[in-house]
C-alpha positions as CSV (number, residue, x, y, z in Angstrom):
1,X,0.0,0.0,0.0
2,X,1.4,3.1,-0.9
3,X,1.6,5.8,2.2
4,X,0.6,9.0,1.3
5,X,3.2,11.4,2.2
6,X,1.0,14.7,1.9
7,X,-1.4,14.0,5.2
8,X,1.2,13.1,8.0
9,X,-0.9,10.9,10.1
10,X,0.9,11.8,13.3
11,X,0.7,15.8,12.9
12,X,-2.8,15.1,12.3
13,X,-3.7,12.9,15.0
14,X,-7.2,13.8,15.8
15,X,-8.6,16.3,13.9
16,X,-12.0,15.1,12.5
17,X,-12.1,13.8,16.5
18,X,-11.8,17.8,17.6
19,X,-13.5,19.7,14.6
20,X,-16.3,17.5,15.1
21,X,-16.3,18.5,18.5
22,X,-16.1,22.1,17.7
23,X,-19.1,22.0,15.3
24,X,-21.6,20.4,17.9
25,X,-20.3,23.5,20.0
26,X,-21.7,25.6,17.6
27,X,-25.0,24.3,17.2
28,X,-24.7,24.6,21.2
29,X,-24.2,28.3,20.9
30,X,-27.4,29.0,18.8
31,X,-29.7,26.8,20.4
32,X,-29.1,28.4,23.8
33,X,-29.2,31.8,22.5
34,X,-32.6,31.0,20.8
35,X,-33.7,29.2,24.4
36,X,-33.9,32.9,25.8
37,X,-33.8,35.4,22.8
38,X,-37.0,33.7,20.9
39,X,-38.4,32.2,23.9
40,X,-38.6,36.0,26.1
41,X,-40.4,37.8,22.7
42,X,-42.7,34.7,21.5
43,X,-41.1,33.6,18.4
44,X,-42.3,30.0,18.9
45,X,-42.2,28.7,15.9
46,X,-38.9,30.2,14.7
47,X,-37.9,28.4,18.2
48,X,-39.1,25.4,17.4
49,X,-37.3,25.5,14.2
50,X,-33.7,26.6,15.6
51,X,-34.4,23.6,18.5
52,X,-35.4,20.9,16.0
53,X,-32.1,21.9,13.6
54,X,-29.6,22.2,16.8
55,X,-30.5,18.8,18.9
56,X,-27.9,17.6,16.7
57,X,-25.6,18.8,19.5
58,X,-25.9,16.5,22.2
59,X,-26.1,13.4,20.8
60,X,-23.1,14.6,18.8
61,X,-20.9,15.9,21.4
62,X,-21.5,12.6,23.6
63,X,-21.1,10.7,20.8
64,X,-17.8,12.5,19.7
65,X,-16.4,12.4,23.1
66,X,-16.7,8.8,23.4
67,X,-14.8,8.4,20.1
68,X,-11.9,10.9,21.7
69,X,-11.4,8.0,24.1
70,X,-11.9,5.4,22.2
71,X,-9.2,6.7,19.9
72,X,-7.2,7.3,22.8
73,X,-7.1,4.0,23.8
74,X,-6.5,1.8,20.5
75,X,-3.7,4.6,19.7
76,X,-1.6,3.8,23.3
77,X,-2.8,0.6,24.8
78,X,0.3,0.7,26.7
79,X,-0.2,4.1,28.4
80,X,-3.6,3.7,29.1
81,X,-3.3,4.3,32.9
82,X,-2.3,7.6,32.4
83,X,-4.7,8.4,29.8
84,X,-8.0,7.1,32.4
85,X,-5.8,9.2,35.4
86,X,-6.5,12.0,33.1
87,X,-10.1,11.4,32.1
88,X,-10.9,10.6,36.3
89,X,-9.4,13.8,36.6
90,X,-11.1,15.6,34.1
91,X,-14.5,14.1,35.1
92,X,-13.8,15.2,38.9
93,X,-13.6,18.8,37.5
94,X,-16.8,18.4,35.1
95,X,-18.9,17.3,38.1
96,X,-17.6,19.6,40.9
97,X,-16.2,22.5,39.7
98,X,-17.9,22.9,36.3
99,X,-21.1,22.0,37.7
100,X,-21.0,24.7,40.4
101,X,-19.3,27.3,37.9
102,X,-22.2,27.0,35.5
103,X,-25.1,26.8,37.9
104,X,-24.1,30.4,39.3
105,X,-23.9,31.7,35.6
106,X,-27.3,30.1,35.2
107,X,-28.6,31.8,38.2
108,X,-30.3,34.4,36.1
109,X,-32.2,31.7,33.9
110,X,-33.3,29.9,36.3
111,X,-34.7,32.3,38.8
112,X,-36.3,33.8,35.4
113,X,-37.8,30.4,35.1
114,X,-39.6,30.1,38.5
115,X,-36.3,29.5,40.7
116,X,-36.0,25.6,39.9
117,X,-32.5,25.3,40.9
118,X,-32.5,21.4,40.2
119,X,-30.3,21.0,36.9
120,X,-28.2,17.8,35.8
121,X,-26.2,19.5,33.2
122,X,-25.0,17.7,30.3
123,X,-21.3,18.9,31.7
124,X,-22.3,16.5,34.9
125,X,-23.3,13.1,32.4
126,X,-20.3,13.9,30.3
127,X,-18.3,13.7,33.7
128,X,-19.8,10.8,34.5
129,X,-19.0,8.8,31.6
130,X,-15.5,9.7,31.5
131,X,-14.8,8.3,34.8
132,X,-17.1,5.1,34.5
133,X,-16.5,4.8,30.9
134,X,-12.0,5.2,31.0
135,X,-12.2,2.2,33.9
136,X,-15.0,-0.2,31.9
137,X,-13.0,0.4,28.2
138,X,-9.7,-1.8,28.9
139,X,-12.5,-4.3,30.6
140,X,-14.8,-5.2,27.9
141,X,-13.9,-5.3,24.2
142,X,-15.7,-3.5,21.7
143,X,-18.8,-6.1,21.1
144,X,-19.6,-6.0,24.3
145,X,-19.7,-1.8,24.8
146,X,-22.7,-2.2,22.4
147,X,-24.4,-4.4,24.1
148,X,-23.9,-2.9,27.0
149,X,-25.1,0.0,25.7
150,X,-28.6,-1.8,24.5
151,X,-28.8,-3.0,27.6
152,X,-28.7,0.4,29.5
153,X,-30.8,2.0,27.6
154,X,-33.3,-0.5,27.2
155,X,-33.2,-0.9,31.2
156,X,-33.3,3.3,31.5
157,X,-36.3,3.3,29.7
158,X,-38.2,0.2,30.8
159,X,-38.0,1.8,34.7
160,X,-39.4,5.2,32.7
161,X,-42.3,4.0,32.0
162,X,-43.0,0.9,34.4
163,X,-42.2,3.4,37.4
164,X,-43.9,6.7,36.2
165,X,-47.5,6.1,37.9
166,X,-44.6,5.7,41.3
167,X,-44.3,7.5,44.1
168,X,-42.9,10.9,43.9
169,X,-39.8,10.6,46.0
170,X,-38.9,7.5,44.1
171,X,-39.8,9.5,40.3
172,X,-37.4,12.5,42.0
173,X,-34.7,10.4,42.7
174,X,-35.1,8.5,38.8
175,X,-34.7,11.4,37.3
176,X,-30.8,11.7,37.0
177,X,-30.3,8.3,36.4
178,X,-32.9,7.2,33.9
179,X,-35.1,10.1,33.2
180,X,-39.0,10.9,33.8
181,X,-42.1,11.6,32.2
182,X,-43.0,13.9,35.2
183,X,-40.0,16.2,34.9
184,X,-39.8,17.5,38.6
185,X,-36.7,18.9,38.1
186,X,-35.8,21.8,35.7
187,X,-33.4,20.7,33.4
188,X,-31.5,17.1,33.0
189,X,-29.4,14.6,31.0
190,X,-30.1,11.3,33.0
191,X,-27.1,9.2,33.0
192,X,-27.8,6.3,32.2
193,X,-28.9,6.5,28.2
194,X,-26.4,9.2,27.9
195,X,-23.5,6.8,29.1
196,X,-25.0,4.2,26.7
197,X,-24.6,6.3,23.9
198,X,-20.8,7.6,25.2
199,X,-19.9,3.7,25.1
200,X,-21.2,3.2,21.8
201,X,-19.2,6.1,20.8
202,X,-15.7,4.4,22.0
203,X,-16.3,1.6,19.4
204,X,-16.2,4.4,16.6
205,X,-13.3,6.3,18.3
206,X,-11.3,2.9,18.1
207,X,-12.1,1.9,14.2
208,X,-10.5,5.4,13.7
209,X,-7.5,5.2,15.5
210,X,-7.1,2.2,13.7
211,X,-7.6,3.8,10.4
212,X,-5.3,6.7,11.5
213,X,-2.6,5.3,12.4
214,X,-2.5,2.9,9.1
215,X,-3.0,5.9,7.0
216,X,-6.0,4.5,5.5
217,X,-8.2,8.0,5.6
218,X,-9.8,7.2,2.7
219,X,-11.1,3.8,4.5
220,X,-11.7,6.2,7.3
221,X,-13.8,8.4,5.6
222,X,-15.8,5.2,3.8
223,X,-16.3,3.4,7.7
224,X,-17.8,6.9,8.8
225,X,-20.4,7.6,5.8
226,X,-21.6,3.5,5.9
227,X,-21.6,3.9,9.8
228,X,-24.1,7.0,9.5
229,X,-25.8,5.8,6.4
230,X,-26.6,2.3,8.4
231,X,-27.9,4.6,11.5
232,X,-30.0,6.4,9.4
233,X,-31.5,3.7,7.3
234,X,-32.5,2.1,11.1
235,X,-34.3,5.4,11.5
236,X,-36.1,5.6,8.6
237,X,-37.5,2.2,9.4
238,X,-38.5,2.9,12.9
239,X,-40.3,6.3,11.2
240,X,-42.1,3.6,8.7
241,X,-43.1,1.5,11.2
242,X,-43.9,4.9,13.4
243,X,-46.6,6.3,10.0
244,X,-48.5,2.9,9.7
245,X,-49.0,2.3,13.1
246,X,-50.4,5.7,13.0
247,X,-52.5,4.9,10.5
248,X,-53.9,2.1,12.5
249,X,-54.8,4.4,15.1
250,X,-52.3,3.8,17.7
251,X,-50.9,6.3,19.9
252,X,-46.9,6.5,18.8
253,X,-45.7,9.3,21.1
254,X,-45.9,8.0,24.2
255,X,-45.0,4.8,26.2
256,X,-43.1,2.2,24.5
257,X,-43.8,2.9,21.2
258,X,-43.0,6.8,22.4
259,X,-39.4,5.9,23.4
260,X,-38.8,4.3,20.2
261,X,-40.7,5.9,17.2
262,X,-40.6,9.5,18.6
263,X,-37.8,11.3,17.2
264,X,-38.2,14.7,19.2
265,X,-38.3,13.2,22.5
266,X,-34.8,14.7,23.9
267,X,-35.7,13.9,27.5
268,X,-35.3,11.0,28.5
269,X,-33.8,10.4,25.1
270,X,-35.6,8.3,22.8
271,X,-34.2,5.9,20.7
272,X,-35.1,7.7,17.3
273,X,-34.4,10.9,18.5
274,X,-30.6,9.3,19.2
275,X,-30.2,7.7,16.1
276,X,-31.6,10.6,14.1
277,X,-29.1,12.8,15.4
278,X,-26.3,10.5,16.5
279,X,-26.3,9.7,12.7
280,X,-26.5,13.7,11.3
281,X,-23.7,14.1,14.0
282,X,-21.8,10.9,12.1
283,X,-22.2,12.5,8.7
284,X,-21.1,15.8,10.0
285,X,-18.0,13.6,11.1
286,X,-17.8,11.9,7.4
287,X,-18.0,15.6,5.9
288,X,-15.0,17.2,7.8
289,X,-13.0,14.3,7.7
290,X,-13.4,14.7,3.8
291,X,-12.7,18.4,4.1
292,X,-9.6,17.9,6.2
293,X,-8.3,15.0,4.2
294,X,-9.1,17.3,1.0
295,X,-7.7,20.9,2.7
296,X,-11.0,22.1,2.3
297,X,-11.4,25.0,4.4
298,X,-8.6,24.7,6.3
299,X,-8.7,28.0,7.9
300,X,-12.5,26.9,9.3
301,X,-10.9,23.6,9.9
302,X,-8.3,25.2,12.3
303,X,-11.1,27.4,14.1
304,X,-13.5,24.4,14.7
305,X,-10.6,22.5,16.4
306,X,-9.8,25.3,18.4
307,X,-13.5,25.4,19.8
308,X,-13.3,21.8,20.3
309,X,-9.9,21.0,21.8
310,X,-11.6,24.0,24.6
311,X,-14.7,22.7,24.5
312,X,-15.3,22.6,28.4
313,X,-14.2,26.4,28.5
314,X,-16.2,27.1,25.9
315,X,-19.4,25.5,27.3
316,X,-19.1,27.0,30.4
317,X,-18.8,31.0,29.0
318,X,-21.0,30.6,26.7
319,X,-23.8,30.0,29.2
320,X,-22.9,33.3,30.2
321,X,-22.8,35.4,26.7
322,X,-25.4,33.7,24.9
323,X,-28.2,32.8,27.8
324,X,-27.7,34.5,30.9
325,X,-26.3,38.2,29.6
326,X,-29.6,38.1,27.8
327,X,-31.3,37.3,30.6
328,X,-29.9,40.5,32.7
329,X,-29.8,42.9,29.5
330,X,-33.1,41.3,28.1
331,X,-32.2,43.0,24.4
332,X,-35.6,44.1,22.4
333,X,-36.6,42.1,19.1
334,X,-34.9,43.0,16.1
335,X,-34.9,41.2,12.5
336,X,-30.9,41.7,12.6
337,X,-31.3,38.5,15.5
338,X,-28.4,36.7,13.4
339,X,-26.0,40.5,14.6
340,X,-27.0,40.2,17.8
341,X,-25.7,35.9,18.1
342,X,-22.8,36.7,15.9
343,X,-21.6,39.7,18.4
344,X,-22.5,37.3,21.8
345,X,-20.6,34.4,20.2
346,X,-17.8,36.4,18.9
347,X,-17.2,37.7,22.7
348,X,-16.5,33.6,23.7
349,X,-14.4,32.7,20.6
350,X,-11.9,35.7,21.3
351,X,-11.9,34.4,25.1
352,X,-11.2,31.2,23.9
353,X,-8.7,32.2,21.6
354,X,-6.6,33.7,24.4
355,X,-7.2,31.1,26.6
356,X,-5.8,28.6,23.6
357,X,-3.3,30.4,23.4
358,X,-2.0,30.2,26.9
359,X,-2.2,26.7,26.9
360,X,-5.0,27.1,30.0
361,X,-6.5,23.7,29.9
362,X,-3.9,22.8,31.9
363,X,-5.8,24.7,34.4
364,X,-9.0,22.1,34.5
365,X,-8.0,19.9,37.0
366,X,-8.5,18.2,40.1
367,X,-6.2,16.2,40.9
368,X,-3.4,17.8,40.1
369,X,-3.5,21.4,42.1
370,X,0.4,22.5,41.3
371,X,-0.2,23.8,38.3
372,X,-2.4,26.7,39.9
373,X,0.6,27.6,41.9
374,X,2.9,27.9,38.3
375,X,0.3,30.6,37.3
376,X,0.9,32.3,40.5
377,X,4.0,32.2,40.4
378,X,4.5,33.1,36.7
379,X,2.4,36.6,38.0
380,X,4.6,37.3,41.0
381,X,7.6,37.2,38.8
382,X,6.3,39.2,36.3
């Protein structure tokens, strides 16, 4: 096979892993500015349109992230330890100081929204999955993540709906872990089908590591587009099935046939609405993969990794820019809307270039204190 000598594989180690990262971010950034900005002046339906083309995020960022470690893993089996030291680490920060950071940004919102202070943000499940999911990876090979996945999932939602007529406490409680129909706290992303769908993602993140570091991008690029292609096709015949059970007279959205034929059902997370968007998040994947194998774009390239590789930064300012500063400055309706997101999301990537630039990820951690007191002392000698 002859290498080709144009795309170092090792310079570009995880791009497409990054970029895709970057471009859920952005899909991030308008859907929370719509949650306020349309929401506040009674644009429903140009809400509902901005929410129904940016749920792509989730299901892509969770999905993406369990690729990064995935990827991680195939690419250094040897150094794994160190690798799951740092994703323990990172998911310490994620669920303690992350979680308190953006719940006193969010203030705001939520005491705009009747002072329901109980959130699980999707910061929190992401946390959660890096720590469970870096110590099951090395434990169960690939064929069994998936079914392990299946398994959670299915188990998440059979509790949903077995449990929902419960008592309250108990439905409380569920909420974090599986989900609820009742929805007694403000905002969550229950662990449970959210890890399922992290895990899935480390199978991915390992067939690319794989093609990587064989310089097979093309082959890459092929296993992406059949992955999403396949995911999709599963939709479509869940959305079949979904029209002529309709047609019967059956009631599709809820129970059941609601977790699996309902593509809009975010929370708990149905089944179509993950594979719907799990697979536009794949083909998004397939598409920059293409443009960075191609050099297509690379300056855009180069900005979405930048957004990615800071991704936790980024979340947790633009909750700030792009919800809550609208909440405090409540800005009046204007048809310019699109000058208004571009100047809000223009204020975090300019913070996040500088904080790329100092190399301040180094920062998010838990475990490893010291490197607070280099910054100190970097500003006492100056």
């Amino acid at each position: 096979m002859m290498m080709n000598t144009d795309i170092p594989v090792k310079k570009k180690r995880i791009e497409v892993i990054d970029a895709g990262r970057g471009a859920a971010m952005l899909f991030v950034f308008l859907s929370h500015f719509a949650e306020f900005y349309f929401g506040y002046h009674g644009k429903t339906r140009l809400l509902d349109t901005v929410f129904n083309i940016t749920m792509i995020a989730s299901p892509s960022f969770m999905l993406i992230s369990g690729s990064m470690l995935g990827y991680l893993y195939r690419s250094n089996p040897g150094g794994y330890s160190r690798i799951r030291e740092k994703y323990m680490d990172r998911g310490l920060f994620l669920l303690i100081v992350a979680h308190v950071l953006i719940f006193i940004i969010m203030m705001p919102y939520l005491a705009y929204n009747g002072h329901n202070y109980k959130m699980l943000f999707i910061t929190d499940t992401i946390g959660f999955s890096m720590i469970a999911g870096s110590w099951l990876l090395p434990r169960l090979r690939p064929s069994l993540r998936l079914v392990l996945s299946a398994v959670l999932f299915l188990a998440s939602w059979i509790a949903v709906v077995e449990l929902s007529g419960s008592h309250q406490h108990l439905l409380f409680w569920m909420e974090p872990l599986t989900g609820n129909l009742t929805h007694q706290w403000y905002d969550v992303f229950p662990l449970l089908p959210w890890f399922a769908l992290f895990m899935s993602g480390t199978v991915i993140g390992e067939r690319i590591s794989v093609y990587f570091h064989n310089n097979q991008l093309k082959d890459m690029d092929k296993m992406l587009l059949k992955t999403a292609i396949s995911v999709m096709g599963v939709f479509v015949f869940l959305q079949v099935i979904k029209t002529i059970l309709r047609i019967k007279g059956l009631e599709v959205d809820r129970g059941y046939l609601g977790a699996l034929l309902f593509h809009g059902r975010k929370n708990p997370p149905g089944l179509s609405y993950m594979i719907f968007y799990g697979g536009s998040g794949l083909f998004m994947l397939y598409v920059l993969a293409v443009m960075i194998r191609r050099r297509v774009l690379s300056a855009f390239i180069d900005f979405l990794r930048m957004i990615g590789r800071n991704s936790l930064f980024v979340f947790i300012l633009q909750y700030f820019f792009l919800i809550s500063l609208n909440v405090l400055l409540r800005p009046c309706w204007t048809p310019l809307w699109p000058l208004l997101f571009l100047s809000e999301s223009l204020m975090v990537v300019l913070l996040t270039w500088f904080w790329d630039s100092k190399g301040y990820n180094r920062l998010l951690t838990i475990l490893h204190p010291g490197v607070w007191k280099e910054v100190v002392f970097i500003r006492k000698r100056k």
